[in-house]
Rosetta silent file (secondary structure, phi, psi, omega in degrees, C-alpha in Angstrom):
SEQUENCE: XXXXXXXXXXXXXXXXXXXXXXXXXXXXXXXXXXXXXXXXXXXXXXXXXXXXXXXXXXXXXXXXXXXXXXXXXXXXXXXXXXXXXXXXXXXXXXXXXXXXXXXXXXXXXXXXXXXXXXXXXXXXXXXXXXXXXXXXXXXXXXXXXXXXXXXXXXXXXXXXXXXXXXXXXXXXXXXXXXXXXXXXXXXXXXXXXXXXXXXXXXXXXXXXXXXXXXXXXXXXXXXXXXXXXXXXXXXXXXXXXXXXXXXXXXXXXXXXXXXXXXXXXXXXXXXXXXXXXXXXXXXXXXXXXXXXXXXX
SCORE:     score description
SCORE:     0.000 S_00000001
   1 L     0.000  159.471  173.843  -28.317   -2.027   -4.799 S_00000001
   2 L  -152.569  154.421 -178.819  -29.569   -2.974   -8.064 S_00000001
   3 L   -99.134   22.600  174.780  -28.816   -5.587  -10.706 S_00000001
   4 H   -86.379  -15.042  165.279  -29.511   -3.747  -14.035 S_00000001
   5 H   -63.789    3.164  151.810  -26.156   -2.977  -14.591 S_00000001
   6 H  -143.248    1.432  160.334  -25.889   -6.520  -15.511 S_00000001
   7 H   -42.096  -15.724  165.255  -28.742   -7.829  -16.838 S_00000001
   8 H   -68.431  -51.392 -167.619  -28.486   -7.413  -20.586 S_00000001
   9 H   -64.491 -107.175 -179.917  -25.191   -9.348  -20.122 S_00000001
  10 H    19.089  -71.945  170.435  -26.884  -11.873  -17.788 S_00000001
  11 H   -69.987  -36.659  156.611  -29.484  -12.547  -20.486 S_00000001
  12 H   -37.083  -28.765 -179.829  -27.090  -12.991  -23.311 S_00000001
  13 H  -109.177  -19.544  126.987  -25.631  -15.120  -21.779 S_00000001
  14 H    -5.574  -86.395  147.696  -28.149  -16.840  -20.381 S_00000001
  15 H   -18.317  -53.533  150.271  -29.231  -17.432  -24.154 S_00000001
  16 H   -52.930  -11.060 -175.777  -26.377  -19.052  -24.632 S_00000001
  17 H  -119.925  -11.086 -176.930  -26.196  -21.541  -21.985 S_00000001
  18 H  -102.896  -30.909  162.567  -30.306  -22.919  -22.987 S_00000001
  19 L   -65.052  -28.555  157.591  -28.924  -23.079  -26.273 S_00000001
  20 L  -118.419   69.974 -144.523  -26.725  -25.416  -25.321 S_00000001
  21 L     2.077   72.368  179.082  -28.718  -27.030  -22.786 S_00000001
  22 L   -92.175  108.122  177.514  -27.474  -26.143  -19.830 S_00000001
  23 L   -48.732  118.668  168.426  -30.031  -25.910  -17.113 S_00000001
  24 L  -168.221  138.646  156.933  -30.612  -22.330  -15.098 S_00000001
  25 L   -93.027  175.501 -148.721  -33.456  -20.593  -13.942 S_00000001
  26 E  -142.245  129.931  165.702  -34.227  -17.022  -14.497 S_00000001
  27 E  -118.528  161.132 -143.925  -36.415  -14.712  -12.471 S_00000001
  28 L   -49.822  -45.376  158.991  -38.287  -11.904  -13.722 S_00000001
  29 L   -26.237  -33.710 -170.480  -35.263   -9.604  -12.817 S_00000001
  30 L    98.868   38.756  173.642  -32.718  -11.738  -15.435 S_00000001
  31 E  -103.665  147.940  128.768  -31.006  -13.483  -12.115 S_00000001
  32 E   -64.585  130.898 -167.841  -29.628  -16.851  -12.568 S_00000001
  33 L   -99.533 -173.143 -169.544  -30.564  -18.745  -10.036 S_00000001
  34 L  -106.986  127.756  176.594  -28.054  -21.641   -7.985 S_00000001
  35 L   -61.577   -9.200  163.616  -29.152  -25.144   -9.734 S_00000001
  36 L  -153.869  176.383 -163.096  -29.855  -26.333   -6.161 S_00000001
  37 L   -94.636  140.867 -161.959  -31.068  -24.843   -2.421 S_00000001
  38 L   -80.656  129.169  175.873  -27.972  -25.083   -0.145 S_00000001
  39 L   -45.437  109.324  150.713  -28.915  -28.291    2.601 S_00000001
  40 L   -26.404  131.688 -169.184  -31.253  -26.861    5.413 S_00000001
  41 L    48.622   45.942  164.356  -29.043  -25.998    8.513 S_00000001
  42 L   -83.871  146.653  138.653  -25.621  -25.216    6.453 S_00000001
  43 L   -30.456  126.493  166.139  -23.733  -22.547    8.424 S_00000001
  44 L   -90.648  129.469 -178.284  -24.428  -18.899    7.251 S_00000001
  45 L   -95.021  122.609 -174.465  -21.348  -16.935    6.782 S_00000001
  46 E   -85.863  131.130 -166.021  -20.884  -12.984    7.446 S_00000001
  47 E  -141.474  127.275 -146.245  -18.862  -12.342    4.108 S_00000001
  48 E  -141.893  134.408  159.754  -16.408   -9.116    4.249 S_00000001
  49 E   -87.549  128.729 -103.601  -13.966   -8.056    0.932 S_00000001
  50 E   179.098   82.360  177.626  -11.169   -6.343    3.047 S_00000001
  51 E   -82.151  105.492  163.231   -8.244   -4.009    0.906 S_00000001
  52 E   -85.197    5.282  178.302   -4.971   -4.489    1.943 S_00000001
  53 E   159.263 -176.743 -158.845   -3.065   -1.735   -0.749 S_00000001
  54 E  -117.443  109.173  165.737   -3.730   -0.080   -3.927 S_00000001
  55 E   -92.443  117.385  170.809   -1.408   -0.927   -7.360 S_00000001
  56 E   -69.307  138.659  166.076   -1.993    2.637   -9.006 S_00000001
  57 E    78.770   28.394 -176.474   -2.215    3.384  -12.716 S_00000001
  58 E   -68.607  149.842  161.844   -2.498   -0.690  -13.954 S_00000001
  59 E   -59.838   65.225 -171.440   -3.279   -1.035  -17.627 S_00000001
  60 H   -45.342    5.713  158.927   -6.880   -2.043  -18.222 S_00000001
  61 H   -76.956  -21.413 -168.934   -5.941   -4.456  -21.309 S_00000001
  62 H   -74.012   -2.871  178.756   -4.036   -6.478  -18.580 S_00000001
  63 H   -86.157  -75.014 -175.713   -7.643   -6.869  -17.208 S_00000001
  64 E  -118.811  114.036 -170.220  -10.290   -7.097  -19.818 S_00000001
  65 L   -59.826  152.465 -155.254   -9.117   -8.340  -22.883 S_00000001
  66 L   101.527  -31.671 -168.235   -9.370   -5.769  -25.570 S_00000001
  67 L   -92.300 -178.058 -170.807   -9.574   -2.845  -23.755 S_00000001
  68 L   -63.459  155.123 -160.977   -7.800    0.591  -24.270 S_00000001
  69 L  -121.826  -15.113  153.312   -4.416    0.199  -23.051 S_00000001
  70 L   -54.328  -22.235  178.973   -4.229    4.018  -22.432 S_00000001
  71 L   -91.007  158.338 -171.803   -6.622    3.732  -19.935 S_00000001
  72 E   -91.110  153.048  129.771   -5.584    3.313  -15.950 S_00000001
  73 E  -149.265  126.121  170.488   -7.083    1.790  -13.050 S_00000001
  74 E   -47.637   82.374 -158.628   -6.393    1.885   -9.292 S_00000001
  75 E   -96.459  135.478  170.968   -6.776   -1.478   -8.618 S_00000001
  76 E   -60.402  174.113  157.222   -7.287   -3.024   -4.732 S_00000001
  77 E  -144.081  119.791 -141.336   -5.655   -5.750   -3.671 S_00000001
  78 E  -135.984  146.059  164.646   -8.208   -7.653   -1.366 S_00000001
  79 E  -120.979  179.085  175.098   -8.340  -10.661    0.872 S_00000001
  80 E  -121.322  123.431 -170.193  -11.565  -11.952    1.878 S_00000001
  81 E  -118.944  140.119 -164.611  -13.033  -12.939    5.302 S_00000001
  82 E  -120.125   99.972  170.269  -15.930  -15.395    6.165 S_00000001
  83 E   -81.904  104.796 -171.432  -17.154  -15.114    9.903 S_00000001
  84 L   -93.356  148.665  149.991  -18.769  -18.385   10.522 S_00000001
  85 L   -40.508  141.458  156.974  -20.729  -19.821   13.597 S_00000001
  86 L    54.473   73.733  140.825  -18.960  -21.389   16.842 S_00000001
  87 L    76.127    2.705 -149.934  -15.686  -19.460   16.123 S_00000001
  88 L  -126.849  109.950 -174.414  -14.912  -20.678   12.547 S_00000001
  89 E  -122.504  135.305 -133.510  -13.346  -17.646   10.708 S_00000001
  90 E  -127.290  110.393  141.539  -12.207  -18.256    7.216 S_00000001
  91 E   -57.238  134.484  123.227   -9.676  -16.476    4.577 S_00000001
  92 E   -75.875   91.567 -171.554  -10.134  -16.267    1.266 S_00000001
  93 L   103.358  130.775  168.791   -6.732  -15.538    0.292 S_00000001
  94 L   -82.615  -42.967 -152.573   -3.765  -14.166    2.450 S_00000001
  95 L    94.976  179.541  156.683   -2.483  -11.171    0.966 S_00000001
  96 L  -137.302  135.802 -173.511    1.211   -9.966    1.073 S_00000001
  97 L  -129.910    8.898  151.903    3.417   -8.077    3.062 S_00000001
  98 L  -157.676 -156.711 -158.202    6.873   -8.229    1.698 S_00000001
  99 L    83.812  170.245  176.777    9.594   -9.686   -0.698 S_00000001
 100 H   -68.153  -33.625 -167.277   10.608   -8.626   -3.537 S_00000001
 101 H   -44.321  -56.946 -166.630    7.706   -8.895   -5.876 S_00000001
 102 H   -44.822  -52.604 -166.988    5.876   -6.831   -3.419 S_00000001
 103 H   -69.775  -28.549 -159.916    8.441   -3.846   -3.131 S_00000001
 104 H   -67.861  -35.280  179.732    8.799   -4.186   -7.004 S_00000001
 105 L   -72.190   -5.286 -172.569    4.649   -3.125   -7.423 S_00000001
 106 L    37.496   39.826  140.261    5.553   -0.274   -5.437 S_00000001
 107 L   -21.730  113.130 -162.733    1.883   -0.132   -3.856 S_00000001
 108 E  -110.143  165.359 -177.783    0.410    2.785   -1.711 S_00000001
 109 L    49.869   38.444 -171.339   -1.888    2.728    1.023 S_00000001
 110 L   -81.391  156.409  171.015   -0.761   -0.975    2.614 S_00000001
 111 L  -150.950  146.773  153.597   -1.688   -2.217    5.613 S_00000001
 112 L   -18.509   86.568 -172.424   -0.782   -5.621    6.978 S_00000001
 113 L   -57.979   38.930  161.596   -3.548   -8.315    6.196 S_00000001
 114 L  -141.468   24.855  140.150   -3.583   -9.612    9.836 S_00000001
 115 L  -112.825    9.819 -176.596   -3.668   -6.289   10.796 S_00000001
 116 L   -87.319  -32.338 -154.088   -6.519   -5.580    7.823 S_00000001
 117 L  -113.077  -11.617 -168.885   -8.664   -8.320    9.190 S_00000001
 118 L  -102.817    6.721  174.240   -8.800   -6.496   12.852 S_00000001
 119 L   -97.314   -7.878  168.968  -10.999   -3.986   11.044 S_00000001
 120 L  -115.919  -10.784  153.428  -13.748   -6.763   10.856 S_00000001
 121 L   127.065   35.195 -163.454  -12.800   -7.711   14.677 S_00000001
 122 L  -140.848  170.703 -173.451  -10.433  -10.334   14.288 S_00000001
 123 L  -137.935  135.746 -158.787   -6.536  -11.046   14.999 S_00000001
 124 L   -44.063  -24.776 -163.604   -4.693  -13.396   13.030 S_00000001
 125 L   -76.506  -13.633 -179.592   -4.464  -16.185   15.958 S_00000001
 126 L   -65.622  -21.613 -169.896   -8.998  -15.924   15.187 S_00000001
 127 E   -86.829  102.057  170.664   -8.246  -17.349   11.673 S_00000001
 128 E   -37.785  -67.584 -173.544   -9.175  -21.144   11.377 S_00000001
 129 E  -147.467  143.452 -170.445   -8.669  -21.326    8.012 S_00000001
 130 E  -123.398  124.365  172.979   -7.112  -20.112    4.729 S_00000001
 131 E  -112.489  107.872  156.924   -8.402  -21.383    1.234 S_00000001
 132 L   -79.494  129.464 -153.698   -5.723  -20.202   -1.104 S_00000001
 133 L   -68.752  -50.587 -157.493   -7.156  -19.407   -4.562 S_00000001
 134 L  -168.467 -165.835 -150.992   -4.080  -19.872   -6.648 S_00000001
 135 L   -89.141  -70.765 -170.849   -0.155  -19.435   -6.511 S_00000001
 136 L     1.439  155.257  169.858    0.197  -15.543   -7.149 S_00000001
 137 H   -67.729  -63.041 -165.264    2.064  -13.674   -4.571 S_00000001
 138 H   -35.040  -37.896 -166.159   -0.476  -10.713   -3.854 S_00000001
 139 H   -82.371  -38.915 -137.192   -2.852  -14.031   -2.721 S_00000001
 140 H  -121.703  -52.804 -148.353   -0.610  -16.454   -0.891 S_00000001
 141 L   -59.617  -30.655  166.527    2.451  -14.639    0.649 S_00000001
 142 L   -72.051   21.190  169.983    0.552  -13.815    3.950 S_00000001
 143 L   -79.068   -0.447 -155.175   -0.222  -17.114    5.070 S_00000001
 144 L   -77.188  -56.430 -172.196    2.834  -17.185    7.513 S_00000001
 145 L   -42.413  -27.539 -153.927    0.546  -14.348    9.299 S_00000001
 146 L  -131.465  105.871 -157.397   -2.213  -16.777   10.807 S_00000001
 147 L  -100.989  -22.112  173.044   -0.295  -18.794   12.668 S_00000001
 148 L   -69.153  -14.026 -145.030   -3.624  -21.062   13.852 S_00000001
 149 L  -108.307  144.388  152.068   -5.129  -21.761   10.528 S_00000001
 150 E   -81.904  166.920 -153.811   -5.345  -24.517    8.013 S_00000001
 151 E  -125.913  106.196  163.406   -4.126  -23.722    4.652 S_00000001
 152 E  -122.806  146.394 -163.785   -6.329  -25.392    1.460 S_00000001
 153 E  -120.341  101.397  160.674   -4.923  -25.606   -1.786 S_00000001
 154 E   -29.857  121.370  176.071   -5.952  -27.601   -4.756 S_00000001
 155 H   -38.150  -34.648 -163.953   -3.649  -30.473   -4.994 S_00000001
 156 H   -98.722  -16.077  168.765   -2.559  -30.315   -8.416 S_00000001
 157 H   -48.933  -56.500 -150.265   -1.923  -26.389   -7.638 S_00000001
 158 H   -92.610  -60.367 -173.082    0.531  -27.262   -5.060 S_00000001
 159 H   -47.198  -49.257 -147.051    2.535  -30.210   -7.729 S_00000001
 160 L   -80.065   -5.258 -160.341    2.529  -28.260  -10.384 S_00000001
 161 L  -140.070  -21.621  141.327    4.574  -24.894   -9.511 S_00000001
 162 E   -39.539   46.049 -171.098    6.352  -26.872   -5.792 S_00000001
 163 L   -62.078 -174.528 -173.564    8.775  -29.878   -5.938 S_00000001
 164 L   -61.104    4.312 -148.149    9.567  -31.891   -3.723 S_00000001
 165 L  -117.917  -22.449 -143.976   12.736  -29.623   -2.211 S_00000001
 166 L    35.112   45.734  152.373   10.230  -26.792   -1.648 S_00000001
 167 L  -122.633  171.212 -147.632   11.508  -24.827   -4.334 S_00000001
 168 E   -66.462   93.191  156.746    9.677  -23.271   -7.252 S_00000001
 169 L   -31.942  -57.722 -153.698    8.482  -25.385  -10.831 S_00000001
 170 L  -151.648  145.744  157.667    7.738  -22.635  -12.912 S_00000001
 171 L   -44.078   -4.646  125.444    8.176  -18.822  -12.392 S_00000001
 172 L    -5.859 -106.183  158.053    4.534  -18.333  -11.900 S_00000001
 173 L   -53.431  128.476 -167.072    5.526  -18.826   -7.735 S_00000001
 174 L   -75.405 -179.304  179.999    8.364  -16.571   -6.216 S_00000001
 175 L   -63.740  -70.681 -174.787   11.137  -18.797   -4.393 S_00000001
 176 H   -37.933  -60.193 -172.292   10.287  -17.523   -0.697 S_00000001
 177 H   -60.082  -18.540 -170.442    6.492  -18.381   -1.239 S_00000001
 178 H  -109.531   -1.743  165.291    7.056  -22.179   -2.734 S_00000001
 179 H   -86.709  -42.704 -161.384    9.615  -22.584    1.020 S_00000001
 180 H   -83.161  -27.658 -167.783    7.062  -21.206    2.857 S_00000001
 181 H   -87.120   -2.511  175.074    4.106  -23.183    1.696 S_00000001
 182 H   -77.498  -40.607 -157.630    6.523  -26.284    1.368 S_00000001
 183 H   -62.640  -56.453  175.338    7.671  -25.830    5.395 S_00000001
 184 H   -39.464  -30.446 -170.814    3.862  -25.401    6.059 S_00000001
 185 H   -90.037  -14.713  169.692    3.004  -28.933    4.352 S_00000001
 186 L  -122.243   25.150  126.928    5.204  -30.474    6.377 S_00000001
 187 L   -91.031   50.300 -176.702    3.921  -29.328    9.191 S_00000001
 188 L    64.742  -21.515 -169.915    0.715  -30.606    8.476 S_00000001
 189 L   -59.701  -66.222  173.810   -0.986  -27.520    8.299 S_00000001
 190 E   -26.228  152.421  164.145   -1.674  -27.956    4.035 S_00000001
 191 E  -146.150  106.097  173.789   -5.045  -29.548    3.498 S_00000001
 192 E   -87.262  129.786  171.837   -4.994  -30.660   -0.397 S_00000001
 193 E  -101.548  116.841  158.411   -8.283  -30.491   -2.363 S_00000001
 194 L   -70.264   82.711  153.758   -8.868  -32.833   -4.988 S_00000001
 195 L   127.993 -150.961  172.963  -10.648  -31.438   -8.183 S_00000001
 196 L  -101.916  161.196  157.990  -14.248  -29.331   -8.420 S_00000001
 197 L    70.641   46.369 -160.672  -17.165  -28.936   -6.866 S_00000001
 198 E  -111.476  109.198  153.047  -15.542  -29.869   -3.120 S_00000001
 199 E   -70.191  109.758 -171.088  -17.650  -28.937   -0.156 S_00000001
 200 E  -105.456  -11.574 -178.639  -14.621  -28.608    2.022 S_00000001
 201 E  -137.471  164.566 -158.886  -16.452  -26.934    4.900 S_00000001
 202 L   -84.347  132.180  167.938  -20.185  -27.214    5.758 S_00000001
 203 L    95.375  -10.783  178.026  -21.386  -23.849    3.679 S_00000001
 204 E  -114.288  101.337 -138.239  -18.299  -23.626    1.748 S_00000001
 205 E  -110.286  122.661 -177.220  -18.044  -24.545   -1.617 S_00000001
 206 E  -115.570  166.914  178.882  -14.448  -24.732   -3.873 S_00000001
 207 E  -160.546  144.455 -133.535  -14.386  -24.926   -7.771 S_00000001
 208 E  -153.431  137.072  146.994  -11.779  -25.398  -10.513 S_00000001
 209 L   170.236  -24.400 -174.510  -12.022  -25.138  -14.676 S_00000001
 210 L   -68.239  142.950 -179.929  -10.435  -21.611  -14.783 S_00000001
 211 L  -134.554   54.508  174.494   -6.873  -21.524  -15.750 S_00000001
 212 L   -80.523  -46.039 -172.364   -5.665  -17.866  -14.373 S_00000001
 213 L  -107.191 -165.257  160.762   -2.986  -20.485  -12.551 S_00000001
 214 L   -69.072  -17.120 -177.104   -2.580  -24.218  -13.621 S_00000001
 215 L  -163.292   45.272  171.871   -5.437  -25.365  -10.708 S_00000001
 216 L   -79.624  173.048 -158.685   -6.581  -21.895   -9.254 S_00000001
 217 E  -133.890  160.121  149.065   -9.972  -22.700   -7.636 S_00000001
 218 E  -122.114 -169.257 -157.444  -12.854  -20.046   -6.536 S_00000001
 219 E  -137.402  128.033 -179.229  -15.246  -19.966   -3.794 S_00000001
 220 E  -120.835  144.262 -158.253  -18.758  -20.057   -3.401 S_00000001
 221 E  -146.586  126.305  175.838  -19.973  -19.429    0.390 S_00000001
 222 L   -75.715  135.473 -175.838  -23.709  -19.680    1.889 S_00000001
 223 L  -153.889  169.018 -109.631  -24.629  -16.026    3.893 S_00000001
 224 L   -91.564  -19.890 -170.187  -27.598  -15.033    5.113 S_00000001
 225 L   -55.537  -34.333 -162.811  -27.882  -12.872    1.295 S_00000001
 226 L   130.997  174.891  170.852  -27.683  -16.103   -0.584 S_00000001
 227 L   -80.918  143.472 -153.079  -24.973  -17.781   -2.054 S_00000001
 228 E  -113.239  145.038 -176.230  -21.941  -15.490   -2.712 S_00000001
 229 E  -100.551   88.199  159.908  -18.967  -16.365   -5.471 S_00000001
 230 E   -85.566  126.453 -139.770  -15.965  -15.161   -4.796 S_00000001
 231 E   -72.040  -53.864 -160.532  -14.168  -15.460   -8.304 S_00000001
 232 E    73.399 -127.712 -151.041  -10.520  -14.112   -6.740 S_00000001
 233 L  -105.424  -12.792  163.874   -8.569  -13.607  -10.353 S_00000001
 234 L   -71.198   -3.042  153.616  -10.790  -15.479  -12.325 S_00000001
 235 L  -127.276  115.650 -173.932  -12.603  -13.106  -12.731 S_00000001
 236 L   -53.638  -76.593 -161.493  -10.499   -9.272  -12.633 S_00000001
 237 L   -98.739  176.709  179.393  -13.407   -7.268  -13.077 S_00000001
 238 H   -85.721  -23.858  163.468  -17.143   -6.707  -12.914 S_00000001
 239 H   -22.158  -54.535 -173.644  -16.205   -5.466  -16.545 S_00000001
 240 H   -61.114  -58.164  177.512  -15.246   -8.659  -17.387 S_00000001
 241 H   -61.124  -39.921 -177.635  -19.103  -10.285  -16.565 S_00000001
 242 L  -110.476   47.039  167.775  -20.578   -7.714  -18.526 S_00000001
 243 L  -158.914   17.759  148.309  -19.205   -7.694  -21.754 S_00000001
 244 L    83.223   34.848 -141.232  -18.307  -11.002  -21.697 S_00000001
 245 L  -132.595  124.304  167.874  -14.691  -10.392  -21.788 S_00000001
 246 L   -74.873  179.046 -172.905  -11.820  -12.717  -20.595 S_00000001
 247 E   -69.483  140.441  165.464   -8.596  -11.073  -18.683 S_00000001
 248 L   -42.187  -21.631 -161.294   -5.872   -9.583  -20.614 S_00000001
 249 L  -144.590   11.806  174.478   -3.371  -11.648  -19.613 S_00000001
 250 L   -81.858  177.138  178.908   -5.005  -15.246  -19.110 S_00000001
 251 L  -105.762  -28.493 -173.036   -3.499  -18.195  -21.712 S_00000001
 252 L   -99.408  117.472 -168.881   -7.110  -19.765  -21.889 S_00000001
 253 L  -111.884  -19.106  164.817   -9.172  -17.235  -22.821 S_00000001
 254 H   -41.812  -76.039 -176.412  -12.031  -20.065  -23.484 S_00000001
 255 H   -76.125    9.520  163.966  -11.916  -21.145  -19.486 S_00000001
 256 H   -52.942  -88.003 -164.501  -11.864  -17.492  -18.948 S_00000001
 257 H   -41.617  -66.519 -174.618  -15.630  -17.265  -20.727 S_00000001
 258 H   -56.229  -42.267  167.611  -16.820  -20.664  -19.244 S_00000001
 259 H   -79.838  -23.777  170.837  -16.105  -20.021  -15.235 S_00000001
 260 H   -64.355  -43.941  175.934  -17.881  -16.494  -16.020 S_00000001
 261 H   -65.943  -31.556  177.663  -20.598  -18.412  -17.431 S_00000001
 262 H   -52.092  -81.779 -174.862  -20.529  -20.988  -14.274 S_00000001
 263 H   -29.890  -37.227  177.465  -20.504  -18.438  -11.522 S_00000001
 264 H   -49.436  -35.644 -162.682  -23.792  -16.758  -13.181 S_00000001
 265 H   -83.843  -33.943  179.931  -25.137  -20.089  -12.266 S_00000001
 266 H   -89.467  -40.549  143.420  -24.017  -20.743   -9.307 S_00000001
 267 L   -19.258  154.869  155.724  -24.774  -17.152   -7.578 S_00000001
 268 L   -85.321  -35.940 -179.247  -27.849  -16.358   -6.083 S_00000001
 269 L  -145.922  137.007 -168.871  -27.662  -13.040   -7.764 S_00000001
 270 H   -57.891  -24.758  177.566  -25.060  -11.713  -10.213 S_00000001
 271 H   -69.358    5.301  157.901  -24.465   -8.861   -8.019 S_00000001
 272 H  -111.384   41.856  176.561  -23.018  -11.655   -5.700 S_00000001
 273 E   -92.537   76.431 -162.754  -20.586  -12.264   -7.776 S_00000001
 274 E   -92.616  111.759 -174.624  -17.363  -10.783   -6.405 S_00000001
 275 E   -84.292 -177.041  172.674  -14.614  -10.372   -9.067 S_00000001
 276 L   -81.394  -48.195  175.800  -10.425   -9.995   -7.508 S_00000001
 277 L  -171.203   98.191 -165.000   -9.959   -7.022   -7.959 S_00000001
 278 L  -138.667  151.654 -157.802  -12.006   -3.801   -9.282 S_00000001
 279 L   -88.670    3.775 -176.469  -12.407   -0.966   -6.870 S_00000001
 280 L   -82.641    9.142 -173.896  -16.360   -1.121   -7.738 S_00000001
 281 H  -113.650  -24.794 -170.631  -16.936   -3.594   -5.130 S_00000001
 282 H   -89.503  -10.405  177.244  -15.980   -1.150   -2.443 S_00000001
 283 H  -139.764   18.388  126.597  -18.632    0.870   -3.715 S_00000001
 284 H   -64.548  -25.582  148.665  -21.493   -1.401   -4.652 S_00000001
 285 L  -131.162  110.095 -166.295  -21.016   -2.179   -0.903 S_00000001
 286 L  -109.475   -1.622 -176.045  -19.832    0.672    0.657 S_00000001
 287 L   -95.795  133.663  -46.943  -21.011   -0.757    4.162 S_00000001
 288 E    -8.428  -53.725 -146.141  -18.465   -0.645    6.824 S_00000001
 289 L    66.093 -169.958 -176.228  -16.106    1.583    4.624 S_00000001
 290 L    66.116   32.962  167.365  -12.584    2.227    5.741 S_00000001
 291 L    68.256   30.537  170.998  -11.576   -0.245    2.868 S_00000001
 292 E  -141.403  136.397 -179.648  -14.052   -2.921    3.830 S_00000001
 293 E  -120.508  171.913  172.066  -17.210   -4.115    2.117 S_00000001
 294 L  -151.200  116.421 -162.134  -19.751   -6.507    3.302 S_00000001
 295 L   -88.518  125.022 -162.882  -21.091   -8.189    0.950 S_00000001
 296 L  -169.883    0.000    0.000  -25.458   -8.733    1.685 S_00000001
C-alpha cells in the first residue's frame, strides 16, 4: 500500500489546520499523526469492511460535491466488523435486507449481512455489539439480525427522527426501522451515547460534529495497524479526502470539511481512513477478497 495518493491533499490541509492552530504532527511521509498514543493494554481489534450489495450506476455529484453528474459509480454497500479479544465482536453498522426502500434501490449482488459476516467466521448470535452510525436504512435495518447484541446510538440521534410511539419524526427514518429500533429500546437492548469523543468500549472510540444525519457519529477503533476511522457516510468517498470535497447531498457542507479535517487527525495514517462507501477500499485492501477487506 502506499499513501501518496493522498498526500498533497493531506498537506494542504494540514496547512490549514497550523494556520489555525490546531495541533497535529506530521511525519516525513505527510501522515497526520493521532494527538495521543491509545492507553497501553487497550484491546486490539481485527478490523474487516464486509459488502453486503452493489447500488449500480449512482450519480457521482450525489457523492462529491461538484462532480460530473454524467458520471456513474457502482457503489458497495458495507457493514463493518471488529473481532475483539475474549469473544467481543463488534458491528459497525447493520446493513439491510428488506422493506421497501430496499426493493426500491433495486440492488444486485445481495447477500444477507448475518450471513455476510460468516465470511469473516462469525454468525449473527457471535455479535456483541452494534454501533449504529446514523438513521439511514442501508445502515440500521439489519439490526433485528443479531439477536445477542447491544445496539449504540447517539442519544440525540434516536430523539430526533423516533417519538415516543415508535414512529418516525422526520422522513429521514422509514416507519418499519423507527418500530424496530423503538421495540428494541424497550427491551433494553439500546445503549444511548451522549455527545463526542465517547470511549464506549475499551479500544473503541465514537465521534459526532458531522451532520450527514442530525447526530450521525463515526468510529475510530485501535488494531494492531494503528488507529483506524471508520467515517460510515461522513465521509462517501476517498474522493472526498482528496480534493477536499463535501458530499453532494449533505445540508452542512462546512461539517462536511471539518470531520474530514478531524479524521486526518485522528488516524494513524490517512490510508486508515475508511470512507462508506467507494468500491476503492475493496481494492486498496484486497486481502481476503470475496467482498471483504481487512483493513492493516
Amino acid at each position: 500500500m502506499t499513501d501518496r495518493f493522498l498526500t498533497a491533499a493531506v498537506l494542504a490541509q494540514l496547512a490549514v489546520l497550523a494556520g489555525l492552530g490546531v495541533g497535529v504532527s506530521v511525519s516525513a511521509a505527510g501522515q497526520a499523526r493521532p494527538p495521543a498514543t491509545p492507553a497501553p493494554g487497550s484491546p486490539v481489534f481485527e478490523v474487516y469492511a464486509v459488502r453486503y450489495a452493489t447500488s449500480p450506476g449512482l450519480a457521482a455529484s450525489m457523492l462529491v460535491a461538484g462532480a460530473d453528474p454524467s458520471r456513474k459509480i457502482d457503489i458497495p454497500f458495507m457493514i463493518w466488523v471488529l473481532k475483539g479479544p475474549h469473544g467481543r465482536n463488534v458491528l459497525v453498522d447493520a446493513g439491510s435486507y428488506h422493506g421497501s426502500v430496499f426493493e426500491r434501490w433495486k440492488l444486485t449482488d445481495v447477500l444477507k449481512p448475518s450471513a455476510a459476516i460468516g465470511k469473516v467466521g462469525l454468525a449473527p448470535g457471535d455479535i456483541t455489539d452494534v454501533i449504529i452510525t446514523h438513521i439511514h436504512w442501508d445502515h440500521v435495518n439489519g439490526v433485528d439480525l443479531f439477536p445477542s447484541a447491544r445496539v449504540w446510538m447517539q442519544r440525540e440521534e434516536f430523539t430526533h427522527y423516533i417519538d415516543d410511539e415508535g414512529k418516525p419524526k422526520d422522513q429521514a427514518i422509514t416507519p418499519d426501522d423507527a418500530a424496530m429500533l423503538a421495540k428494541l429500546r424497550k427491551g433494553g437492548r439500546v445503549v444511548f451515547v451522549d455527545g463526542d469523543a465517547k470511549e464506549i468500549m475499551p479500544g473503541v472510540t465514537v465521534y459526532t460534529g458531522g451532520k450527514h444525519t442530525f447526530a450521525s457519529q463515526y468510529v475510530a477503533v485501535r488494531s494492531a495497524a494503528g488507529t483506524i476511522v471508520l467515517a460510515s457516510d461522513n465521509v462517501y468517498l476517498y474522493e472526498n479526502l482528496e480534493k477536499h470535497l463535501p458530499s453532494g447531498s449533505t445540508d452542512d457542507k462546512e461539517a462536511d470539511l471539518r470531520v474530514q479535517e478531524r479524521v486526518l487527525r485522528l488516524a494513524s495514517s490517512p490510508r486508515l481512513i475508511i470512507p462508506g462507501h467507494d468500491p476503492a477500499v475493496f481494492e486498496r485492501f484486497p486481502k481476503p477478497g470475496d467482498g471483504v477487506a481487512r483493513i492493516e
